[in-house]
C-alpha positions in Angstrom: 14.3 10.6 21.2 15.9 9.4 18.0 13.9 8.9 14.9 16.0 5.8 14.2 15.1 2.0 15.5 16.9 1.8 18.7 18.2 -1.5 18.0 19.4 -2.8 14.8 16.4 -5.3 14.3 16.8 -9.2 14.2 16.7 -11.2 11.1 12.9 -11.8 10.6 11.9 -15.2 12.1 11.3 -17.5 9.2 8.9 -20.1 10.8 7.9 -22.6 7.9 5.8 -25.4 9.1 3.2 -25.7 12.3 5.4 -27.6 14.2 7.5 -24.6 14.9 5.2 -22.3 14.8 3.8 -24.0 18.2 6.9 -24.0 19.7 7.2 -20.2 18.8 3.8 -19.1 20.7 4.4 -21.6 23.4 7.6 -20.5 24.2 6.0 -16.3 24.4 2.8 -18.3 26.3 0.5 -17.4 23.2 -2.8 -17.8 24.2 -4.7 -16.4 21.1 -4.1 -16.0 17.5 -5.8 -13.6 14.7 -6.3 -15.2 11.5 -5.4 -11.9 9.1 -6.1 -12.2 5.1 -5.9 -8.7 3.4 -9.0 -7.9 1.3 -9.2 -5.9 -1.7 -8.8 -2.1 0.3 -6.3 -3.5 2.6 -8.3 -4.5 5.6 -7.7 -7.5 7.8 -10.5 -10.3 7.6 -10.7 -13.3 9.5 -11.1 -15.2 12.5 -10.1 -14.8 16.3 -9.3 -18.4 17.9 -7.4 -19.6 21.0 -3.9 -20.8 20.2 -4.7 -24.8 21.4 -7.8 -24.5 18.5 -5.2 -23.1 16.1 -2.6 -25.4 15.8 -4.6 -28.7 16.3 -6.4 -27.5 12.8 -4.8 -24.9 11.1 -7.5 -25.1 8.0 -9.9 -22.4 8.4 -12.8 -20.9 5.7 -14.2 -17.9 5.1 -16.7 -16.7 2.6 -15.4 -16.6 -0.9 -17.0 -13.1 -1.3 -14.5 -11.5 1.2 -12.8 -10.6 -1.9 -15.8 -8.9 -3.6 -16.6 -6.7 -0.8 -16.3 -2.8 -0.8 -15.3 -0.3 1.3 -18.5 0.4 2.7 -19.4 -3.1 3.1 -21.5 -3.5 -0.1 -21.0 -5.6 -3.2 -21.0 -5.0 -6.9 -24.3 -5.6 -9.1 -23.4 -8.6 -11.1 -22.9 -7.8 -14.8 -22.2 -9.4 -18.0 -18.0 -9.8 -16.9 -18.4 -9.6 -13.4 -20.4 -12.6 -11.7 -19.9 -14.4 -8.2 -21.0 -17.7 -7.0 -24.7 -17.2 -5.5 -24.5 -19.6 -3.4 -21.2 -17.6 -1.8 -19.3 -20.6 -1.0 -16.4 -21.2 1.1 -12.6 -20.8 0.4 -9.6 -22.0 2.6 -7.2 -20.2 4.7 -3.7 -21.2 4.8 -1.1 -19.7 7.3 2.0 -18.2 6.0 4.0 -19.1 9.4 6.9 -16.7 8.1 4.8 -13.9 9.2 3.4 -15.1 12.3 4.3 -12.1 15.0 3.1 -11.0 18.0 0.3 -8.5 18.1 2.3 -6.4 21.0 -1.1 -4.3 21.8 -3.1 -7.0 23.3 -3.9 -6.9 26.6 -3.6 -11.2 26.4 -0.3 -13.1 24.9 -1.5 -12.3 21.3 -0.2 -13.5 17.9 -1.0 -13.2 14.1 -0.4 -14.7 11.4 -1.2 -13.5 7.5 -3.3 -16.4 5.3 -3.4 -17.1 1.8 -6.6 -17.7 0.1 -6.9 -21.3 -1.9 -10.2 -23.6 -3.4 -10.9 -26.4 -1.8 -8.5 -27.8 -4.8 -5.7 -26.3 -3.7 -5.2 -23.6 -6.4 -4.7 -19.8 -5.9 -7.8 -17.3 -5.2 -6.8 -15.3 -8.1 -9.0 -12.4 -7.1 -6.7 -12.5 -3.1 -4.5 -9.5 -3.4 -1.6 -11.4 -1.7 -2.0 -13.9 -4.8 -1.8 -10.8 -7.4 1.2 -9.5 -6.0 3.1 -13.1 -5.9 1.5 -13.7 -9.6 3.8 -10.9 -11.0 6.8 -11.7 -9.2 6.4 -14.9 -10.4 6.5 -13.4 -14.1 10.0 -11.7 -13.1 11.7 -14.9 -11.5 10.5 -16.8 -15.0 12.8 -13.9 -16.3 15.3 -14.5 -14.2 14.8 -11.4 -12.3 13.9 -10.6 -8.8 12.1 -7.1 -8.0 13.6 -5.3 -4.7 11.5 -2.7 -3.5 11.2 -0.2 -0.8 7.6 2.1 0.4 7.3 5.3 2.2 4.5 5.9 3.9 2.7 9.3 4.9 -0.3 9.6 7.2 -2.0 12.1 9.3 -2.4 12.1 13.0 -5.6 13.8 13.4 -7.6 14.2 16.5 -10.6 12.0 17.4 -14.1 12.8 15.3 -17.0 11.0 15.3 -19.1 13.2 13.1 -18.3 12.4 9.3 -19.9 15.4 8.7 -16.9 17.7 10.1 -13.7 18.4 9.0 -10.7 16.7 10.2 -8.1 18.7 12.3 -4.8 18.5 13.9 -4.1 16.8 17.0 -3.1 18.7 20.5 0.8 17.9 20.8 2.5 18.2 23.9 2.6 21.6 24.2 -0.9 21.5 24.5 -1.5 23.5 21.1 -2.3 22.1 17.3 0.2 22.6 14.7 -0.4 25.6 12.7 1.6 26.0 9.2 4.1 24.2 7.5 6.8 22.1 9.3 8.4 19.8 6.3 11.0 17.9 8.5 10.5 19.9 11.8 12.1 17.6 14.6 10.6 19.3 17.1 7.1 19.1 15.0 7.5 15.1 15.4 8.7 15.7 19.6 5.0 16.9 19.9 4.1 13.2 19.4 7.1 11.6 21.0 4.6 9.3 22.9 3.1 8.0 19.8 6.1 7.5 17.8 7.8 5.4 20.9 5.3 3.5 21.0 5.1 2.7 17.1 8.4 1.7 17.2 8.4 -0.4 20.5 5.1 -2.3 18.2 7.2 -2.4 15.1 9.8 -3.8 16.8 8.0 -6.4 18.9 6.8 -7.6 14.9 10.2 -7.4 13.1 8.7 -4.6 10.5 12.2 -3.0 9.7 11.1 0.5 10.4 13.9 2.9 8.6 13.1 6.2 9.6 10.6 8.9 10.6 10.3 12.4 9.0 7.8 15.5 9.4 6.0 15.9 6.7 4.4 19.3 4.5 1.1 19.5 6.6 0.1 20.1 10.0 1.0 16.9 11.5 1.5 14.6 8.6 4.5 12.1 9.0 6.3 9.6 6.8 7.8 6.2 7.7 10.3 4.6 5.4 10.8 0.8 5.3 14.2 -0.9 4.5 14.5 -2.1 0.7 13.5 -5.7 0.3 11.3 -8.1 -1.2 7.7 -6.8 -2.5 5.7 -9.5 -0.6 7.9 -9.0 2.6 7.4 -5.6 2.4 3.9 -5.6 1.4 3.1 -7.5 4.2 5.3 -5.2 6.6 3.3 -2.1 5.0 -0.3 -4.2 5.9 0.8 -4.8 9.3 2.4 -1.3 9.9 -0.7 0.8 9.3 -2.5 -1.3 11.7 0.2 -0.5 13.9 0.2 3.1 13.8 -3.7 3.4 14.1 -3.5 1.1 16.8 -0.5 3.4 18.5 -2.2 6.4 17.7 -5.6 5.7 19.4 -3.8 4.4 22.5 -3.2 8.3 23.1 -6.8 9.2 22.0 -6.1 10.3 18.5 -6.6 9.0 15.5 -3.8 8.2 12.6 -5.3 8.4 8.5 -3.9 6.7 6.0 -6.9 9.0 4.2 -5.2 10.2 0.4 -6.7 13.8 1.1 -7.9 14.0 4.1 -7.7 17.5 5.2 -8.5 20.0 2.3 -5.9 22.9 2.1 -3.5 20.4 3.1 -0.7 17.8 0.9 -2.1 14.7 0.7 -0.7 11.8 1.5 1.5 9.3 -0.5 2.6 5.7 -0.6 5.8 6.1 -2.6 7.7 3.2 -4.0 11.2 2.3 -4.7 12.4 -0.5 -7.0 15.1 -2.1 -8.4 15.8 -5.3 -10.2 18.5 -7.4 -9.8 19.7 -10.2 -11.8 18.9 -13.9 -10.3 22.1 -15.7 -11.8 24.5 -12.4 -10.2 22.4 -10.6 -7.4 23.5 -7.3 -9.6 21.3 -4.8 -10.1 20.0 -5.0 -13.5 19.7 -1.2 -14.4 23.4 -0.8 -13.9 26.2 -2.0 -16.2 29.8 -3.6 -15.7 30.5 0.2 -15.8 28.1 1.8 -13.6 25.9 3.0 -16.5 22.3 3.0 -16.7 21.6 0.0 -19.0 18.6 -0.8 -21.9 16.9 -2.4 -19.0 16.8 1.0 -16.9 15.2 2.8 -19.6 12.7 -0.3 -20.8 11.3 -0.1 -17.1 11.2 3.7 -17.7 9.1 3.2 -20.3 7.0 0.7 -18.6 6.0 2.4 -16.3 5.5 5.6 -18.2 3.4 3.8 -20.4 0.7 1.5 -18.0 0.7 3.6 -14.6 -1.8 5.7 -16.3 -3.9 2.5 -16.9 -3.1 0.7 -13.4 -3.7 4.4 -11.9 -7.4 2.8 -9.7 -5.1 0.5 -8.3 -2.5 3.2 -7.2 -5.5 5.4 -6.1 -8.2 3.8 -5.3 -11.3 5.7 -3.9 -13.1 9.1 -4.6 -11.0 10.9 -2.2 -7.5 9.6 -3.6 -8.0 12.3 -6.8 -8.4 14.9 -4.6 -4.7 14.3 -4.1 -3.9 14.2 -7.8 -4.6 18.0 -8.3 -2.3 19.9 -11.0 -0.1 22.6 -9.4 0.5 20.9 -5.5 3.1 18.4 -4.8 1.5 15.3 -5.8 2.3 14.7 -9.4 0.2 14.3 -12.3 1.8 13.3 -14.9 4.4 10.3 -15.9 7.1 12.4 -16.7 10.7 11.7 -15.4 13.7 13.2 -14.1 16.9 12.9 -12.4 16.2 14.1 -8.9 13.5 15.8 -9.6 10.2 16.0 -7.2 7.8 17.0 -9.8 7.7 14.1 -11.9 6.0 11.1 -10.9 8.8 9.1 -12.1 11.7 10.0 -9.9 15.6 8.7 -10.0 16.6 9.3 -6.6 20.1 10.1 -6.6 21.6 6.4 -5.6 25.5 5.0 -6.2 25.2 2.7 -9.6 24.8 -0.5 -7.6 21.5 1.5 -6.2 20.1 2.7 -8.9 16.1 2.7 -8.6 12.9 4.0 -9.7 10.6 5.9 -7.4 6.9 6.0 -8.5 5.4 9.0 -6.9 1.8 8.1 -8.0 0.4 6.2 -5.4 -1.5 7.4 -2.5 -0.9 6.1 0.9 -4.9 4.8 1.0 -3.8 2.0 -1.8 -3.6 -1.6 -1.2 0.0 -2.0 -0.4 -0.1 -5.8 -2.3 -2.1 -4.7 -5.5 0.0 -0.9 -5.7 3.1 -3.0 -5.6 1.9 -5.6 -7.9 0.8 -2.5 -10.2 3.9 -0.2 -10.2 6.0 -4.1 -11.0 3.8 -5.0 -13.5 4.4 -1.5 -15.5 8.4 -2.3 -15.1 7.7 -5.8 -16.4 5.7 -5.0 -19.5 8.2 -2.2 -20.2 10.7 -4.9 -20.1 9.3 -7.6 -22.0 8.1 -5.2 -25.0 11.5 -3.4 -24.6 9.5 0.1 -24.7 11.5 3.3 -25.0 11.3 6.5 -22.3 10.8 9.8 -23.2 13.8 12.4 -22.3 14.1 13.3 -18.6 12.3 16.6 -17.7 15.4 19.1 -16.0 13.1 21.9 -14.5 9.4 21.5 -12.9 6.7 19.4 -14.6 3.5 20.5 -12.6 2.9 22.9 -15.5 2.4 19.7 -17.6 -1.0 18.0 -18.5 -2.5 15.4 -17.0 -1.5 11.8 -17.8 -3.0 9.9 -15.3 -7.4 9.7 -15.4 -8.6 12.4 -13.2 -11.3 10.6 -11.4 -12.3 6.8 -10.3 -14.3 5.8 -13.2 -12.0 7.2 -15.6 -9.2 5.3 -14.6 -11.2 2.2 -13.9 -12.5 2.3 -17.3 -8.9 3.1 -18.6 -8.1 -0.2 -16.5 -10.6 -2.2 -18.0 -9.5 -1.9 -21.7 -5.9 -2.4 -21.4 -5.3 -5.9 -22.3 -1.9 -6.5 -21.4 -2.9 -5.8 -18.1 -5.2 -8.6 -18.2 -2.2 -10.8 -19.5 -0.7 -10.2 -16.3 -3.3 -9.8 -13.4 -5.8 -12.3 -14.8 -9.2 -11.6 -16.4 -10.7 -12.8 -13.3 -9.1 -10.1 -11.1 -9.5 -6.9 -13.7 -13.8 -7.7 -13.7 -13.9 -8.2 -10.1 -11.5 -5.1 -9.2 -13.1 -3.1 -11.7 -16.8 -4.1 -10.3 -16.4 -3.4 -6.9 -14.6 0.2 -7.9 -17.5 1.3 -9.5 -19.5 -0.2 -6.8 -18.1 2.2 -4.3 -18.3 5.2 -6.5 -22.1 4.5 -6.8 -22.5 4.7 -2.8 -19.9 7.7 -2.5 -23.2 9.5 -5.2 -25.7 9.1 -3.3 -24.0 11.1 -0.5 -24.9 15.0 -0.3 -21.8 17.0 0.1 -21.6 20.3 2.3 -20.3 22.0 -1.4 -23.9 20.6 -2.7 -25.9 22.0 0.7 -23.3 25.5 0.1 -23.7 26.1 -3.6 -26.9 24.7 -5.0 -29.3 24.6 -2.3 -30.5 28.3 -2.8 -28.5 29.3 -6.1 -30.2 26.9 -8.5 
């Protein structure tokens, strides 16, 4: 099988009103549609309707607190910057019908369609991740600038395990054996799954998510999907609706697929790696290249941008408990916000591109982050490096997983890091840094009052 799309996909279909939107699901006999609006972690809320209800009333309201939820379902303790409205009122759901697809796993003619959050007066949820993201690219139009970016993925396939109390493993491939070692861009590591991966693309396809290509990556059956270069909330969206794909391929064949930053624990974990560019409005030229293919002020102020804030937008990059176990000194994940040409050690990498393509890759996020607020985070770095026209340290030539740590270590260091970096609030909004910040700690408070096996190994007849 090739690891490629075996079609060149179709322009996406850029429905914009309701009228065509019903011809759309009529036309593919659509007899359902999910309602999806991306919460903080990344996970689709909403509501399940038949088509008919859908489009005679495409308003629909769900709690405001949505937002404010954590991972485990709980919400943050209200405190002197974080408060929510007790009475928990509603907010409305709008359709954005450029992303209306077909959910290509349901039994039933299926569609879904991605909402954005509003008041009842029609302005932005500030706190709706969607809403971050398009906030910041609306600082970079205002420049006259328009972000281009492009994710990578990595993810485990695992196999099925109901007890959170034992260790994940390795799925049986077809050979009928688990992957044992190292098999960085194996093919015939991937064939094992060829089942799987056919079917991930068949769903990909059926959705327009412009699926590049497919790699093997360091551990024992941990891949990496690559999406074509476009714009963030295009491919934010695509990255939202992709993981849901793969899971949803993966337990079709009775494993699962983790999007988990360190899921295994003598294995890599997992990234969500991101590309950018910027290219002028007025030209369409890429903005870190000159007339003479040089790298230009610009390149080197986004440098700096993003050497300078990543550190501080680190809990959005890596989000949970688990995604510092990741972010360990010596492995492959970087810790630091060092940069080089070509170079795989640094957490600022520039891939080597033609001058038209020249790009930053931030290394730093884990594949467990919110793709909306990671790429609102890794742009807003660029932007502030731009705007305060900040200055890069030199490029690091040889390995840089000898150096320090520059990003927080754990969860409440980097939320608190987050917290009192004002320019960040300049650009996310107050309201989103106090709510973000409150639910973080939130979930670290649950993850504590969870005994580990290391606790029940160590202490419980040592101390």
């Amino acid at each position: 099988m090739s690891k490629k799309t075996k079609t060149q996909p179709t322009e996406p279909t850029r429905i914009t009103n309701v009228a065509e939107a019903r011809r759309w699901a009529a036309a593919r006999g659509v007899t359902e549609i999910e309602c999806l609006v991306p919460d903080l972690a990344g996970v689709a809320r909403g509501k399940i309707m038949p088509s008919a209800k859908f489009f005679d009333d495409t308003a629909m309201a769900l709690p405001s607190s949505i937002f404010m939820q954590t991972i485990s379902g709980e919400y943050p303790d209200e405190t002197a910057e974080f408060r929510y409205d007790p009475s928990d009122g509603d907010i409305e759901l709008l359709p954005d019908f450029a992303t209306l697809c077909l959910v290509p796993w349901a039994r039933d003619p299926t569609a879904q369609v991605i909402h954005d959050a509003v008041y009842h007066d029609g302005r932005a949820v500030e706190i709706a991740p969607r809403q971050v993201l398009k906030r910041v690219i609306a600082l970079y139009h205002e420049q006259g600038w328009v972000p281009v970016v492009a994710p990578e993925i990595e993810f485990y396939l695992v196999k099925r395990n109901t007890d959170p109390d034992y260790p994940l493993e390795p799925p049986i491939g077809r050979s009928g054996r688990a992957e044992a070692g190292r098999r960085s861009y194996s093919i015939s590591a991937v064939n094992e799954f060829d089942a799987v991966f056919e079917d991930i693309y068949a769903f990909a396809e059926a959705q327009q998510l412009e699926v590049d290509t497919l790699i093997h990556e360091e551990g024992a059956a941990q891949m990496e999907i690559n999406l074509r270069h476009g714009d963030p909330l295009t491919l934010s969206d695509q990255v939202f609706l992709l993981k849901r794909t793969i899971r949803e391929a993966a337990l079709a064949h009775d494993i699962y697929a983790t999007f988990m930053a360190k899921p295994i624990a003598h294995e890599p974990g997992s990234a969500m790696h991101i590309h950018q560019s910027i290219l002028s409005a007025a030209t369409g030229e890429n903005i870190f290249t000159d007339a003479d293919g040089r790298p230009t002020p610009e390149f080197f102020h986004y440098l700096a941008g993003q050497q300078r804030y990543v550190p501080a937008v680190t809990c959005m990059l890596a989000p949970y408990v688990n995604s510092y176990r990741r972010l360990v000194k010596g492995l492959s994940a970087p810790v630091n916000v060092q940069w080089g040409y070509d170079n795989r050690t640094t957490g600022l990498r520039i891939p080597p591109s033609s001058a038209a393509n020249r790009r930053v890759e931030n290394r730093v996020p884990s594949s467990d982050a919110n793709p909306y607020l990671a790429m609102a985070a890794s742009l807003a770095c660029g932007y502030l490096g731009l705007t305060r026209h900040l200055t890069p340290s030199e490029p690091v030539s040889g390995s840089a997983r000898s150096e320090e740590f520059d990003l927080p270590v754990g969860l409440l260091e980097a939320v608190g890091l987050f917290e009192e970096t004002e320019e960040l609030a300049e650009v996310f909004g107050r309201s989103f840094l106090t709510t973000f910040a409150a639910v973080k700690r939130a979930e670290f408070a649950t993850f504590m009052r969870v005994i580990s096996p290391w606790e029940r190994e160590f202490l419980l007849l040592n101390v």
